[in-house]
C-alpha positions as CSV (number, residue, x, y, z in Angstrom):
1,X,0.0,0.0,0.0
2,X,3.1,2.6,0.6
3,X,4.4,1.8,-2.3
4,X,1.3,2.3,-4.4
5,X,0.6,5.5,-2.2
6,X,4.2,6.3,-3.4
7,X,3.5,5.5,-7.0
8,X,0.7,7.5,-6.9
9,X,2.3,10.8,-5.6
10,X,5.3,10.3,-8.1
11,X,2.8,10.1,-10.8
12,X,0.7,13.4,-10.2
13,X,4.0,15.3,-9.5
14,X,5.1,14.4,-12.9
15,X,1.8,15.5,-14.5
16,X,1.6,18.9,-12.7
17,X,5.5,19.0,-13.9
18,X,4.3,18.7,-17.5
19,X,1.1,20.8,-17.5
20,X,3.6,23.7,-15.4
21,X,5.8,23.3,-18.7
22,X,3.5,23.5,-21.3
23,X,2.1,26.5,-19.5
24,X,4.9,28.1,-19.3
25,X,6.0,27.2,-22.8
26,X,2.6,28.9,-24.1
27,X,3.4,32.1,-22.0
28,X,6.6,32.2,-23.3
29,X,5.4,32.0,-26.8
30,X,3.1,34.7,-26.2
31,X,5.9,36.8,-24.9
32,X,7.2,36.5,-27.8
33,X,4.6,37.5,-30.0
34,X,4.3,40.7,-28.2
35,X,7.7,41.6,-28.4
36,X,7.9,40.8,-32.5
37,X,4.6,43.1,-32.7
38,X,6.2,45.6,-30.5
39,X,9.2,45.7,-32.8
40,X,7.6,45.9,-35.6
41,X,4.7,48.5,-35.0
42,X,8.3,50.4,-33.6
43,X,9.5,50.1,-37.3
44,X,6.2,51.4,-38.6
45,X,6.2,54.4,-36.2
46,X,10.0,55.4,-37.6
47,X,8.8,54.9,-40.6
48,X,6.0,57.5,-40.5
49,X,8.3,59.7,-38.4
50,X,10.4,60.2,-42.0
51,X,7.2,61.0,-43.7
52,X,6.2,63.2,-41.8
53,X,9.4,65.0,-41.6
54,X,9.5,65.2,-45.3
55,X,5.9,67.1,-45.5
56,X,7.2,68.9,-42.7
57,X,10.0,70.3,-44.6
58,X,7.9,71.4,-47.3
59,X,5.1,72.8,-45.2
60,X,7.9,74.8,-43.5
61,X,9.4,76.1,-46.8
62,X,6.1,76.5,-48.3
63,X,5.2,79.0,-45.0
64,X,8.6,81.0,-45.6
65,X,8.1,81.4,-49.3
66,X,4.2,82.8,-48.3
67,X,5.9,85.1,-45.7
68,X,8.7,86.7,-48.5
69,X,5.8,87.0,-50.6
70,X,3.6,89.1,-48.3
71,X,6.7,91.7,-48.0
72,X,7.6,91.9,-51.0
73,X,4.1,92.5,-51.4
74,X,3.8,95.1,-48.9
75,X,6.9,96.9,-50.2
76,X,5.2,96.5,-53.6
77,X,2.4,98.8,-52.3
78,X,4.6,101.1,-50.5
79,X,6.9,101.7,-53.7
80,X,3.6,102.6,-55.6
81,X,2.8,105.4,-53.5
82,X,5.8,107.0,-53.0
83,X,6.5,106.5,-56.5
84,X,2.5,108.3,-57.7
85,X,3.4,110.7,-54.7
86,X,7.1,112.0,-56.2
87,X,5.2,112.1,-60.0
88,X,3.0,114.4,-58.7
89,X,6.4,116.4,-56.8
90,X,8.2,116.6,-59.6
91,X,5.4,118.6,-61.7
92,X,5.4,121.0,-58.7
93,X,8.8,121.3,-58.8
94,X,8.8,122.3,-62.4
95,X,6.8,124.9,-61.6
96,X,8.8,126.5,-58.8
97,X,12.0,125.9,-60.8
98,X,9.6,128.2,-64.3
99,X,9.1,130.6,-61.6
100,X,12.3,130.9,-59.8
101,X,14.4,131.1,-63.2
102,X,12.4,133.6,-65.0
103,X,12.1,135.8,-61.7
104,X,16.1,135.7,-61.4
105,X,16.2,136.0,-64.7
106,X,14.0,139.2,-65.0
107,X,16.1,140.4,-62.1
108,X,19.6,140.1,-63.4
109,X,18.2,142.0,-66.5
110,X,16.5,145.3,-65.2
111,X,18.0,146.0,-61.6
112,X,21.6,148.0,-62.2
113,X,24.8,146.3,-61.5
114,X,25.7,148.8,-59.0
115,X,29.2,149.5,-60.1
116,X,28.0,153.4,-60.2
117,X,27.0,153.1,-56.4
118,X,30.1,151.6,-55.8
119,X,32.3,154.0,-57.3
120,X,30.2,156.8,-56.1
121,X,30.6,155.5,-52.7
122,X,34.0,155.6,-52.6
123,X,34.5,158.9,-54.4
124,X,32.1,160.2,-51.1
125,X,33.8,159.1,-48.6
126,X,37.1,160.3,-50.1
127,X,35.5,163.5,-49.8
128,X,34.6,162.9,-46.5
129,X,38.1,161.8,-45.5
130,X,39.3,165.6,-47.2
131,X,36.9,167.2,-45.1
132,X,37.7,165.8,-41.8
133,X,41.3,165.9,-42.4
134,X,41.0,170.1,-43.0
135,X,39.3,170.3,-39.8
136,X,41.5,168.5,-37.5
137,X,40.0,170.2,-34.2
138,X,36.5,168.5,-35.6
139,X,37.1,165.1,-33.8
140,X,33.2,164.4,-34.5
141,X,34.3,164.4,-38.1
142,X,37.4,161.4,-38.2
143,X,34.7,159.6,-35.6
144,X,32.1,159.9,-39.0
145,X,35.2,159.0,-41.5
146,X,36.1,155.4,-39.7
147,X,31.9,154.4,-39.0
148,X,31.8,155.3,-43.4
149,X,34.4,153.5,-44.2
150,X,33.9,150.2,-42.2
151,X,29.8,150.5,-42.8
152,X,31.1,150.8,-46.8
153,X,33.6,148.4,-46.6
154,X,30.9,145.9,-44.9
155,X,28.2,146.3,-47.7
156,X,30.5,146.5,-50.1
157,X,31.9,142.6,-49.4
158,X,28.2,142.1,-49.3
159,X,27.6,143.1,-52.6
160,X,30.6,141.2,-54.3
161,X,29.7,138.1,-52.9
162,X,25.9,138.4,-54.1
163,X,27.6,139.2,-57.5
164,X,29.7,136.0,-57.5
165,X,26.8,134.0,-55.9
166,X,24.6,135.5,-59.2
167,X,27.6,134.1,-61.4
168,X,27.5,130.5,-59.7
169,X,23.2,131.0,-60.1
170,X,23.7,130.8,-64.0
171,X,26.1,128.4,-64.2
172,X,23.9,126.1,-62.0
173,X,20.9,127.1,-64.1
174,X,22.8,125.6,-66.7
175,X,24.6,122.4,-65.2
176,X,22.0,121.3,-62.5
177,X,18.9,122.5,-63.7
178,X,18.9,121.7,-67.4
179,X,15.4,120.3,-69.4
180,X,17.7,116.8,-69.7
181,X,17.9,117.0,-66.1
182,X,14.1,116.8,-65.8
183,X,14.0,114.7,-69.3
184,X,16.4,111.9,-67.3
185,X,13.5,112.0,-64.0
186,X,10.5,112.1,-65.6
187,X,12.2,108.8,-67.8
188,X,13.2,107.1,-64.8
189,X,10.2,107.5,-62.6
190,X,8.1,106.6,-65.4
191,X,10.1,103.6,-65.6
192,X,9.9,102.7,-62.2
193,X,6.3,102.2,-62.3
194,X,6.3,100.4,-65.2
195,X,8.3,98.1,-63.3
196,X,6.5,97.7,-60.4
197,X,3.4,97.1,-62.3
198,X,5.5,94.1,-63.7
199,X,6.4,93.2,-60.2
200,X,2.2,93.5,-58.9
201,X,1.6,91.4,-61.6
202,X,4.6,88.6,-60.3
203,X,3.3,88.5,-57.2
204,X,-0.2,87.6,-57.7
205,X,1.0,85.0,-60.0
206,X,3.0,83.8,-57.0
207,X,-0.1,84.1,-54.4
208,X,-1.5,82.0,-56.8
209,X,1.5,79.1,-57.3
210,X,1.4,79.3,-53.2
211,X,-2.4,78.5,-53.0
212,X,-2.2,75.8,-55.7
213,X,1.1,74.1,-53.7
214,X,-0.8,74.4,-50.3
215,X,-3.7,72.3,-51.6
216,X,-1.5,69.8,-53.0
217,X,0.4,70.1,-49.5
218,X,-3.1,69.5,-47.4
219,X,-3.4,66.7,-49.0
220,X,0.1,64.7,-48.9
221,X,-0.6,66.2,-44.7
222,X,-3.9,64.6,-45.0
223,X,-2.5,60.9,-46.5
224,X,0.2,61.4,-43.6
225,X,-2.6,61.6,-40.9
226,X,-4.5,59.1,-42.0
227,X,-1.8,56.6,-41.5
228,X,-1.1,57.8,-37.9
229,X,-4.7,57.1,-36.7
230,X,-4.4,53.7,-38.4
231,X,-1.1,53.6,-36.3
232,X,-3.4,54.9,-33.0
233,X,-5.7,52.0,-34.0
234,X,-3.5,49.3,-33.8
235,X,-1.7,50.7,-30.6
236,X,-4.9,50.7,-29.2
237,X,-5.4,47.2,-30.2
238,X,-2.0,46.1,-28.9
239,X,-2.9,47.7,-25.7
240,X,-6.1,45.8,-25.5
241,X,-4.4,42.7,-26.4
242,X,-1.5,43.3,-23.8
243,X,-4.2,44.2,-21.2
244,X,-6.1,40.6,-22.0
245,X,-2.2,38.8,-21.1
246,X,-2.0,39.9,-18.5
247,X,-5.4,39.3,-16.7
248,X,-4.6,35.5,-18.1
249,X,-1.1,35.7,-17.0
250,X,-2.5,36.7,-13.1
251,X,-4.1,33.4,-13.3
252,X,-1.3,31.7,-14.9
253,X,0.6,33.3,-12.1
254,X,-2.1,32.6,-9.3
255,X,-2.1,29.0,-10.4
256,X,1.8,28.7,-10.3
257,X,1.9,29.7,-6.4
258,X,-0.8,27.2,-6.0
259,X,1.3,24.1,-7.2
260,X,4.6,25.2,-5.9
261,X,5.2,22.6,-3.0
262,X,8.4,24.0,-1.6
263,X,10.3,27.6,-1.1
264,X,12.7,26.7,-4.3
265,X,9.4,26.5,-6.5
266,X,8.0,29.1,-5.4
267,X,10.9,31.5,-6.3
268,X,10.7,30.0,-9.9
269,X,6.8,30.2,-10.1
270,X,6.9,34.2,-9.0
271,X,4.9,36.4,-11.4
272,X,7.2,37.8,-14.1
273,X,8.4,41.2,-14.7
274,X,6.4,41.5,-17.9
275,X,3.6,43.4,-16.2
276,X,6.5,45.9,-15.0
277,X,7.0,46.5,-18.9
278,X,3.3,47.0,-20.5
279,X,3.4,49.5,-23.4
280,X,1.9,52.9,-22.9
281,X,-1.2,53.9,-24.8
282,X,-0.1,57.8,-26.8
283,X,-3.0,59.9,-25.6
284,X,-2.4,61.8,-29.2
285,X,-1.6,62.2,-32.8
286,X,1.5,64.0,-34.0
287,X,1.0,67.4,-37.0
288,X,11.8,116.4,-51.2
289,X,9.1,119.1,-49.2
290,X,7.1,121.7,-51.3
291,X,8.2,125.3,-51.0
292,X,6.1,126.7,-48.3
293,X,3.8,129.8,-48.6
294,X,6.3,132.0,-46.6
295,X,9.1,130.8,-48.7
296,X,8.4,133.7,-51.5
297,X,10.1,136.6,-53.1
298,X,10.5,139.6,-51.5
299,X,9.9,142.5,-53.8
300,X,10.3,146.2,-53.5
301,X,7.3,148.6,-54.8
302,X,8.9,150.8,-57.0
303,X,9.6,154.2,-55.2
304,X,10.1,153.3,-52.2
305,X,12.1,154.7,-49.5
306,X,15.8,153.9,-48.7
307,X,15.8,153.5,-45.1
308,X,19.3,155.5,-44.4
309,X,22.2,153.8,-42.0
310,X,21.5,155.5,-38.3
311,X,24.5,157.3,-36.9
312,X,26.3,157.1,-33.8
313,X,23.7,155.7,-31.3
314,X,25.4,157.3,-28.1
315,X,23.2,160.5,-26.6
316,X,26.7,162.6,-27.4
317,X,26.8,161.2,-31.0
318,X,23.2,162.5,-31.6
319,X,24.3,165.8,-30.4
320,X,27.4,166.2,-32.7
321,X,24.7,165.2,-35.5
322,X,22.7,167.9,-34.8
323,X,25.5,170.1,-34.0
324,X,26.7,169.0,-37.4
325,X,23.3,169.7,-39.4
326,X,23.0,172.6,-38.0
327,X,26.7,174.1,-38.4
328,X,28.4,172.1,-40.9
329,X,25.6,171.7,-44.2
330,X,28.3,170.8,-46.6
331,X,29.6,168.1,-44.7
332,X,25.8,166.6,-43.6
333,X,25.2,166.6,-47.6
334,X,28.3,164.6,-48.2
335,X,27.1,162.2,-45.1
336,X,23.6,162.5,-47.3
337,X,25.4,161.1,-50.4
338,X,26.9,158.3,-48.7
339,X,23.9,156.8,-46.8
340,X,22.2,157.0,-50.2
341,X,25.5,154.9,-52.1
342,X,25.3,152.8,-49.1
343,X,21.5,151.7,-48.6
344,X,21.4,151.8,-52.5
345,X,24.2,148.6,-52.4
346,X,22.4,147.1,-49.6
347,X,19.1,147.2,-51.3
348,X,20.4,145.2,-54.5
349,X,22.5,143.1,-52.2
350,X,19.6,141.5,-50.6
351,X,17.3,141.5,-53.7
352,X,20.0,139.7,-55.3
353,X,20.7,137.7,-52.6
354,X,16.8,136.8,-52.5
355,X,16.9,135.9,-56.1
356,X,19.6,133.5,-55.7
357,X,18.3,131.8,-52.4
358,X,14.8,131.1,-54.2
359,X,16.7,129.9,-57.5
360,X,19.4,127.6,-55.4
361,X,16.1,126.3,-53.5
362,X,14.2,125.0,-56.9
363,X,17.4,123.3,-58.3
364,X,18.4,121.9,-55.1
365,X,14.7,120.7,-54.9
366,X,14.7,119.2,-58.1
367,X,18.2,117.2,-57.1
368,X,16.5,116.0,-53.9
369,X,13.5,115.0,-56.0
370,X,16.4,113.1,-59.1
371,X,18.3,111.9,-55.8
372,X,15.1,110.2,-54.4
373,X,13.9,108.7,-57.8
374,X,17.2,106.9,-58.2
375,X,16.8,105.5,-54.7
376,X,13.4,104.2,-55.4
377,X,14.9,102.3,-58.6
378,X,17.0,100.6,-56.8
379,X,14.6,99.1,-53.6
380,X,12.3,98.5,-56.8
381,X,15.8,96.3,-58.2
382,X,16.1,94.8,-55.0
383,X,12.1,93.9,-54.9
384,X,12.4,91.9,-58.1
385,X,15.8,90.1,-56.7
386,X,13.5,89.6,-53.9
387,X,10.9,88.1,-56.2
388,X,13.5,85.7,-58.1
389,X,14.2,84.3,-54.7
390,X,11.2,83.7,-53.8
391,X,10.8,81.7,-57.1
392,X,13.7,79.8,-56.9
393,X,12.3,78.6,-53.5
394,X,9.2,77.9,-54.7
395,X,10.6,75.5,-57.2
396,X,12.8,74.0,-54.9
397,X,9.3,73.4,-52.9
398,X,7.8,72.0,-55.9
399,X,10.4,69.7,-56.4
400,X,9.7,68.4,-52.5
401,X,5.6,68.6,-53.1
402,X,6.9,66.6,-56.1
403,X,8.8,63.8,-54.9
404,X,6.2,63.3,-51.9
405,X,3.0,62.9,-54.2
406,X,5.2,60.3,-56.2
407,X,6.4,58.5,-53.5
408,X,3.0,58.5,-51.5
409,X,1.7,55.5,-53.5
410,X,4.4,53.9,-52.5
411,X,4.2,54.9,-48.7
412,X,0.5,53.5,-48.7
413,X,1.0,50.4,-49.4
414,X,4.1,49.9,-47.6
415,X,2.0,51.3,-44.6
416,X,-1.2,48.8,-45.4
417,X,1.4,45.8,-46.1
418,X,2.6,46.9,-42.0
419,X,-0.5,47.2,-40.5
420,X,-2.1,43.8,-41.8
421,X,1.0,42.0,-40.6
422,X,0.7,43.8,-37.5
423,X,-2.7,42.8,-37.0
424,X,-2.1,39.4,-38.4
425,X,0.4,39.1,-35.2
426,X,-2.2,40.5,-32.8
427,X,-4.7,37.7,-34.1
428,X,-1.7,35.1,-33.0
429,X,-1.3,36.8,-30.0
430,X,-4.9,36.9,-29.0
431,X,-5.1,33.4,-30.0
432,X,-2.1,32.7,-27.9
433,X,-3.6,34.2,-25.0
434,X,-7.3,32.4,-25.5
435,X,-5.6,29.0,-25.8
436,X,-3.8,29.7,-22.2
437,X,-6.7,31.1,-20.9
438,X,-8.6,27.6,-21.8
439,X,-5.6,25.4,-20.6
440,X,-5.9,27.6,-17.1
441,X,-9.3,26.5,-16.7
442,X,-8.7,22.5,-16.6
């Protein structure tokens, strides 16, 4: 009977020893199965990752090419108006220059040279010097000789230099104001906007390349999503899968602490690390000014009155003055004379000098005006450089949008080729799983 009891015992030992090792054997397969899946849905994920760095590249292009076109654009616009606004400058200008040149013009022509004054001048106060120097006592006298000669010598420079400032006037006339000078503006300006017509025209035709590329783009993103919610699918299915293990593999586990017998087998039968290790479900899915009023000629009305250079400005000057007038009439006529040669010089001084101002003031205007027109040719040169660039880029983009619609086919059915086997090794799992489930419950 002890022996039979012994038998017996041997026996269901070696049973439980081979169920435990099928078991286990089936687990084991089913590890495996999760790890190939693993792998490979790991491989399908890098792959999409390079697809979608691809379209991401273009897209990123495609919004930098769309951002050089909307300046350009907007520079476009700018150029136009400042271009309309210095077309409508430079007929003002012409004006102001007419009216400038013939008043100078008109001036140089019927005021006197003054050469008379001058001499006259000087002949006066030579007199005046003759008549000091025979009254010696006089000291008012030699006072009156050194305030003539400095006043005379003062206006005097002052009329020389509005002479030689006349002289420069007519050469500039000629040089720096000359009908090719206007001839060469008017060209270029009109040139300019012809050319940034040309440019409004380019850069529609590129709003219109971006839109097109964009809608090509949408869909080669579109493709590219669709394949990572497929990917979300099966993660979600390999999650499910994983989840279904590893309520088996607590039983599996559970019934392994049941049949271990001594403290050896039950190290051995303690639950595995796997559930240490389950995959994490993703939560989401990767994707020149006008001349003002003031600015005007100032003319004299004929006949009017010289204002006469005030004397000595001290109470005791006044008093030889009157002293003089009354005592001395010859040599108050002789002062006469000279205030007359003096405010005669100084009156054509500063209508000369106002002729010149206002003429300088048209032809540096019209300069400023040449100076500003050649600037605007060249930010309207750089705008179409600008433009070529962008071109170039957009090509370049085209030759990505290109490659990526060609190849998408091809990245399709790569992507459904992955997924089915994928799924196809989910199926194994899961039936993995059922038939350890079923060999749990006998």
């Amino acid at each position: 009977m002890l022996a039979f009891a012994f038998f017996c015992n041997g026996q269901t030992q070696s049973t439980s020893t081979n169920r435990f090792s099928e078991l286990r054997d089936l687990r084991i397969s089913c590890l495996e199965s999760f790890n190939i899946t693993k792998n490979r849905l790991e491989d399908f994920h890098g792959f999409l990752e390079q697809q979608a760095a691809k379209e991401k590249v273009f897209e990123d292009k495609l919004v930098q090419i769309q951002q050089q076109v909307d300046a350009t654009k907007r520079s476009q616009e700018t150029l136009s108006r400042r271009a309309s606004r210095i077309t409508n400058e430079i007929e003002s200008i012409r004006g102001q220059l007419d009216r400038a040149t013939t008043s100078f013009r008109k001036a140089v022509e019927v005021l006197p040279t003054g050469e008379d004054w001058a001499t006259d001048g000087a002949a006066v106060i030579r007199e005046i010097r003759r008549a000091a120097d025979a009254a010696p006592r006089d000291e008012w006298k030699r006072q009156w000789v050194s305030e003539c000669e400095g006043a005379y010598e003062e206006v005097l420079n002052e009329w020389r230099a509005a002479r030689r400032a006349v002289d420069g006037a007519r050469f500039d006339l000629e040089l720096r104001a000359a009908p090719s000078v206007f001839k060469r503006t008017s060209d270029q300006i009109v040139a300019v906007e012809k050319e940034l017509k040309s440019l409004k025209n380019l850069i529609l035709e590129r709003g219109n390349t971006l839109v097109a590329e964009r809608k090509e783009g949408e869909k080669w993103a579109g493709a590219i999503q669709t394949l990572r919610e497929n990917e979300l699918m099966v993660q979600n299915k390999l999650f499910d899968v994983t989840y279904q293990f590893h309520l088996v593999d607590l039983r599996f586990t559970a019934w392994r602490l049941k049949q271990s017998g001594n403290q050896e087998m039950a190290l051995e039968a303690m639950p595995d690390l796997f559930e240490k290790h389950m995959p994490v479900v993703p939560t989401d899915v990767a994707g020149i000014p006008s001349p003002t009023s003031d600015e005007k000629l100032k003319l004299v009305a004929p006949g009017a009155s010289y204002k006469l250079i005030d004397g000595p400005h001290s109470d005791s000057r006044k008093t030889a003055v009157e002293r003089e007038e009354k005592e001395d009439a010859a040599f108050s006529l002789l002062l006469t004379r000279f205030r007359l040669a003096h405010d005669r010089l100084e009156f054509l001084t500063s209508v000369l000098d106002s002729e010149v101002k206002g003429l300088n003031s048209a032809i540096d205007a019209v300069e400023n005006k040449g100076n500003e027109v050649h600037s605007l040719s060249e930010e309207t040169a750089q705008l179409a450089v600008d433009l070529e660039s962008s071109k170039r880029q957009l090509e370049s983009g085209h030759e990505l949008l290109t490659a990526g619609i060609q190849t998408l086919d091809l990245v399709k059915k790569r992507a459904a080729t992955d997924l089915t086997e994928i799924q196809g090794l989910l199926k194994v799992a899961s039936a993995k799983i059922d038939q350890l489930s079923k060999s749990l419950e006998h």
